[in-house]
N, C-alpha and C positions, 0 to 999 in steps of 0.2 A: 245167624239166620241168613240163608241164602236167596235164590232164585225158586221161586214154583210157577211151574208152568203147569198150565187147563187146556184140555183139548178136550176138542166137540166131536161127536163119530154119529154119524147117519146110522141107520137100522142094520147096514151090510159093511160097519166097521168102517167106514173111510174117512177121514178126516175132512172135517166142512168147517172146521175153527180152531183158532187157539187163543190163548193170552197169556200173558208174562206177567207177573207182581212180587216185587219185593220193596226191599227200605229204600225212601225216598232217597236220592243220589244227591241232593241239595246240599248244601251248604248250610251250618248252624240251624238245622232244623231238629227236634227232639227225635227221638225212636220211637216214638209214636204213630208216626209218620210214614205210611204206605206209600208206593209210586205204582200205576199202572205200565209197564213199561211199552206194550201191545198189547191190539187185540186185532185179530184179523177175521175174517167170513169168509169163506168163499160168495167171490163176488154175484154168483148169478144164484146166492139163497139171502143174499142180503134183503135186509125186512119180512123173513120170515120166521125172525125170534129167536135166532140162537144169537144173536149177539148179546141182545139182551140176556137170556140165560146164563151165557158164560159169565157176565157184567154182574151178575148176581152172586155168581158162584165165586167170582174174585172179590168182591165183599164179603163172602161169609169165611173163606179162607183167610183175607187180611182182616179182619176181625178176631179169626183163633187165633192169629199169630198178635197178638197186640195192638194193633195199629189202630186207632181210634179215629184217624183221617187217612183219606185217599186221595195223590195229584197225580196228574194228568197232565202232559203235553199234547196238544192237538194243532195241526198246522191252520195256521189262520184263516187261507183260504178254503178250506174241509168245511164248508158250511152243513154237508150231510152229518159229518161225525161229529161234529160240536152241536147241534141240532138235537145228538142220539145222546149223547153226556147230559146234557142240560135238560133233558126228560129224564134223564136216569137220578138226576138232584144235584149237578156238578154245576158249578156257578165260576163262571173267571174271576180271579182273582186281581187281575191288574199286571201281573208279573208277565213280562213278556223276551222272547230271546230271538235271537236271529242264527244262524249258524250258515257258511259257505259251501258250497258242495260243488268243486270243479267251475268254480266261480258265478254259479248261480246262489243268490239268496233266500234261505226258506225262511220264514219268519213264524214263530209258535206263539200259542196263548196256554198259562197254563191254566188249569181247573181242580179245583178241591172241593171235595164233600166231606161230611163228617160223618163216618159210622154209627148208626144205632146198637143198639142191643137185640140179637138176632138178625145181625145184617142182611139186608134184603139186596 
C-alpha cells in the first residue's frame, strides 16, 4: 500500500487543497496504523470547510485501507492547526520530536485518533 493523495477543486476545477496519507512511517508500530502526512488550504479559504472536508475524506480512505488509527505530526507552535486536529478528535499523544532545518529547530507534537466504523 502506497501513497494516496486528495485534492479539493473549487466549482471552476482549481485546486484550493490537498492531503497525503498512507502507513504510519514509525518505528514498531502495527499496520494498522495511518499517518496523515499533509494537508494543505489555500490560505485565504482557510475556515471555510474544506479542510475539514478533506480531513474527512482522509479518514474514510484510511479506514478502506485498514488503518484503524490515524497520526499526525503538527508543529508545536501551529496553535491554529492543532486547534483544527483536536476538534477533528486528535488528542496528543506525548511523543514528541525536534528536527534541524539549516540550523533552525522545529519542534512537533504528535496526534492520534482512532477510526470508527464509517469514518467520518
Amino acid at each position: 500500500m502506497g501513497t494516496t493523495n486528495l485534492v479539493a477543486v473549487d466549482a471552476h476545477g482549481q485546486v484550493v487543497g490537498w492531503a497525503c496519507l498512507g502507513r504510519f512511517r514509525g518505528d514498531g508500530t502495527s499496520t494498522a496504523m495511518g499517518e496523515l502526512y499533509a494537508l494543505y488550504v489555500q490560505p485565504s479559504l482557510i475556515g471555510s470547510g474544506i479542510g475539514r472536508t478533506l480531513l474527512e475524506a482522509v479518514h474514510a480512505q484510511a479506514h478502506a485501507d485498514g488503518f484503524s488509527q490515524m497520526l499526525l505530526w503538527a508543529l508545536t507552535d501551529n496553535t491554529r492547526a492543532r486547534r483544527f486536529y483536536e476538534r477533528a478528535g486528535y488528542i496528543a499523544d506525548g511523543t514528541v520530536q525536534a528536527d534541524n532545518y539549516d540550523g533552525a529547530s522545529v519542534s512537533e507534537v504528535r496526534y492520534r485518533r482512532t477510526l470508527q466504523e464509517g469514518a467520518e
